[in-house]
N, C-alpha and C positions, 0 to 999 in steps of 0.2 A: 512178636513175643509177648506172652502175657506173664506180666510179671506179678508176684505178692509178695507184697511189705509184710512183716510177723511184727508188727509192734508199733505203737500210735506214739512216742514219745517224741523229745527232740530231733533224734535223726531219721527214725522212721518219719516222720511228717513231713520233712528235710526231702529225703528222698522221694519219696512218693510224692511231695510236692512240683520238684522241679522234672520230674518222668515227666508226671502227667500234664505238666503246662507244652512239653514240648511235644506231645501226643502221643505218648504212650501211653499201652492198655493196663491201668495201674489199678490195685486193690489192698487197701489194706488190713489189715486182721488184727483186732484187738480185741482182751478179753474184757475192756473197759466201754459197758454200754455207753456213759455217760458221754466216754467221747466219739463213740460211733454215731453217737446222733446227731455235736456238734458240730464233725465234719460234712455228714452227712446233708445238713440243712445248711452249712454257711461256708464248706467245701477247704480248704487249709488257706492260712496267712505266712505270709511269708516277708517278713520285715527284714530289707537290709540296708537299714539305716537312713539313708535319703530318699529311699523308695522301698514301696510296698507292694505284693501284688497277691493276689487271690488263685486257686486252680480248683480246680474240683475230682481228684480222685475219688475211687469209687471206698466205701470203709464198712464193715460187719464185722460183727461179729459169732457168723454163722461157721466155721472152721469146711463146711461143705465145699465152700467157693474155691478150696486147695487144687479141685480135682481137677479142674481146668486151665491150670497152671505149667506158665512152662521154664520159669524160675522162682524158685522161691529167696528172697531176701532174709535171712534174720535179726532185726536192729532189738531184740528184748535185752534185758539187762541177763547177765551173764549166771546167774541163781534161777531164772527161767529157762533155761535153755532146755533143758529135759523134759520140761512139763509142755513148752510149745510146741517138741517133736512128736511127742504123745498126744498131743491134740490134731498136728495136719498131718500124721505117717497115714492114715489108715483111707488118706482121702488124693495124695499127691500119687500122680499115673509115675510109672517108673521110669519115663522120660524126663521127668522134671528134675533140676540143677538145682542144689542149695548151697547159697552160696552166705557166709558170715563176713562181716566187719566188726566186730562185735568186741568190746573192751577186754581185758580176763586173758585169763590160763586158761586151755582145755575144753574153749567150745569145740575146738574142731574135732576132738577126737570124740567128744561126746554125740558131735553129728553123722559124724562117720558112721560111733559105733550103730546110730539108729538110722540111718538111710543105707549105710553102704559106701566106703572109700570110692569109688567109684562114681559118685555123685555130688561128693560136699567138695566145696570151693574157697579156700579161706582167702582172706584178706584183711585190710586195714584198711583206715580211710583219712584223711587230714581233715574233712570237713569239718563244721565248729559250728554248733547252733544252743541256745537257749531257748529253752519250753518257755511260754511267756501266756497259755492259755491251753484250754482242753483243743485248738483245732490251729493253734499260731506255732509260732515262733520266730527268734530274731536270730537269723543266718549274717555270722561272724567273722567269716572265715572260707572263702570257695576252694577249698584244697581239691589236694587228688586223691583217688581211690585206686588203691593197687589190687592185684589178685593172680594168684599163683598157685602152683603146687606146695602141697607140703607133708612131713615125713608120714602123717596118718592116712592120707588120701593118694587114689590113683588116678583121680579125672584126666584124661587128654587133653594136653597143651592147646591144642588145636580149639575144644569147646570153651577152654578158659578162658582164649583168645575171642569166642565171636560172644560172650558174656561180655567182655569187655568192650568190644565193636559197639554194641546194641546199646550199654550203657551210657557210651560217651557221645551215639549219638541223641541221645533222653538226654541232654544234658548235664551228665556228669562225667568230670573227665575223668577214665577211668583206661589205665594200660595194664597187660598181662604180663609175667615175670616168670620163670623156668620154676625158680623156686623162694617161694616169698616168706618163708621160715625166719630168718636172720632178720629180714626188715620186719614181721608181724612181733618181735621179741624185742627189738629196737623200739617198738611203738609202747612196749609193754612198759617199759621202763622210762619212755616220758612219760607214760600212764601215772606211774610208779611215786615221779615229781610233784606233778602239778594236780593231779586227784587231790590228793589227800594234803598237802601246801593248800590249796586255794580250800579246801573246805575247812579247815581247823582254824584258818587267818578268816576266812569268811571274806572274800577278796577275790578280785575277776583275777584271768590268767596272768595278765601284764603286769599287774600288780606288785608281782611275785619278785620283778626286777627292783624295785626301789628296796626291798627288804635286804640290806645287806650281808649280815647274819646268814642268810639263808644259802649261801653260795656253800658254806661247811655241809651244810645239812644233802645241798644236791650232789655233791662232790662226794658223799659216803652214799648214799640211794645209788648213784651211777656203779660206783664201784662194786656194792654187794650185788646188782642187778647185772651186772659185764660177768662175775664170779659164778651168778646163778643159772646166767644163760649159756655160760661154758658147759655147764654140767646137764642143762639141758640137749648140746650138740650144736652150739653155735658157738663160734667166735668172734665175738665184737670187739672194738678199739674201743676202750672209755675217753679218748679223746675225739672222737667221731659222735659217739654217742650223747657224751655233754655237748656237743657242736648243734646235734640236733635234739637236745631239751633246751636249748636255750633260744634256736630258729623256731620251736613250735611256739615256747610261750609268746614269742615276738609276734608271730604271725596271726597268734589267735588273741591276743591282746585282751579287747573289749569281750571277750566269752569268758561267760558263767561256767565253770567244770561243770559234768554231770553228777559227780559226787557233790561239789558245792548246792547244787539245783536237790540235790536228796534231805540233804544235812538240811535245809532250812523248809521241807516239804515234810521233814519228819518220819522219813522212807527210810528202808534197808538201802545201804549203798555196797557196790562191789567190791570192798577195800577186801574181803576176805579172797578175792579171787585177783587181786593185783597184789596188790605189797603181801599179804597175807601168805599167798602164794611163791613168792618169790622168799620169803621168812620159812616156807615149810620145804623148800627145797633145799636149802643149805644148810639147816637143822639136821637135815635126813641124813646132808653127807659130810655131819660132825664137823661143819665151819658155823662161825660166827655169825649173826643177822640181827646185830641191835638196832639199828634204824627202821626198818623194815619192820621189824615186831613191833618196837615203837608206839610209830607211826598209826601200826596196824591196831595196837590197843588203843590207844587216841582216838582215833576216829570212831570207832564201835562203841567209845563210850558217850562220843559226844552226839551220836548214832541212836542212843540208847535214852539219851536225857531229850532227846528230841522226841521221841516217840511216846515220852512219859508227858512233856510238857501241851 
């Protein structure tokens, strides 16, 4: 299977790092020459703490290389996502799987709408890494990668399942799920936590435990986010759901959020398409979302002085 990464950041590098150390035929797609060259010539780093190790995927940023693909990956940040389908639609064979993990609200329906239900694959992932250079990173966290059906898409259980095969044997553990909607909404809403907590404190994940105060603050985010997701078409237990924002901050500890990695890089971050999203859902359906807007202002503004600074 030959697979493409869409995106050179911490988890694209992540991924495409540990593929291709385990032999698979890996390529990644960025529209960042700077890093196309320094993977290119010094191949990815991959630091996980007491050890370090080097792979060499393949990296361009030629969008051509789609056409020989027979899964495409998406790890771009979640305000790309339109513009990267518009850059590989016109070069991806129509056999090829695209499959997200991707942080946000509405990649999936947005890939659907430009591939075809029929082909996108969504998911989440637990993995945990910090960009630490244009071709590193320090890998925090070896979680799992789920993938499943869900309400915008019609892929076959069966293709979902040998994506998954193929993954797990590349080195990511990676199992398939009938319908992975509930757990990709579950994921939204630790999102939801520790994004925007760890970028405003400026503070790795674990951090987040010592802050006592902050236990109100994740107790209301759970709640509007269990309210948000009902109206979406799931129904989650906010006692299940705090169970797991508090096992993810644990597990991911020593990592950098990716919104934190933006906020001090002076980058647009996704907050509009996590909290921001979950704030415009329950606006629409005339409930409350003070937290969530919050938050969401918060962040954009410290978003905004970062960009000026």
């Amino acid at each position: 299977m030959r697979i493409l990464v869409v995106g050179a950041g911490a988890l694209g590098i992540l991924f495409a790092g540990v593929m291709s150390r385990h032999g698979g035929d890996v390529t990644i797609l960025t529209r960042r020459r700077e890093a196309a060259e320094a993977i290119s010539s010094n191949g990815v780093i991959i630091n996980e703490g007491k050890s370090s190790w080097r792979a060499w995927p393949n990296c361009t940023t030629d969008p051509r290389t789609a056409s020989s693909t027979d899964l495409c990956l998406i790890c771009v940040k979640s305000y790309d996502t339109e513009t990267v389908a518009r850059m590989v639609s016109p070069y991806l064979n129509e056999r090829c799987i695209i499959a997200t993990v991707q942080n946000g609200l509405n990649n999936v329906e947005r890939l659907a709408e430009a591939f075809g239900p029929e082909r996108v694959v969504a998911g989440y992932t637990l993995q945990a890494s910090t960009l630490t250079g244009l071709n590193s990173v320090y890998h925090a966290y070896d979680g799992e990668t789920v993938l499943g059906r869900h309400p915008s898409t019609t892929t076959p259980v069966e293709k979902i399942g040998r994506v998954a095969d193929e993954l797990t044997r590349m080195g990511l553990k990676t199992s398939a799920v009938e319908n992975v909607y509930p757990e990709v909404l579950t994921k939204l809403i630790i999102n939801s936590v520790i994004n925007p907590l760890t970028a405003l404190l400026g503070v790795r994940n674990g951090e987040l435990l010592e802050v006592q105060e902050l236990s109100w603050v994740i107790d209301r985010l759970v709640e509007e986010g269990v309210e948000a997701c009902y109206l979406l078409g799931a129904k989650l237990s906010p006692g299940q759901v705090k169970s797991r924002v508090y096992e993810a901050i644990k597990a991911t500890y020593e990592n950098k959020s990716s919104m934190l990695q933006d906020i001090e890089r002076g980058r647009r971050t996704e907050i509009e398409f996590i909290n921001g999203a979950l704030a415009r859902i329950l606006r629409a359906a005339g409930r409350p979302a003070p937290t969530n807007t919050l938050l969401t202002q918060l962040v954009l503004a410290a978003e905004r002085k970062g960009r000026r600074s």
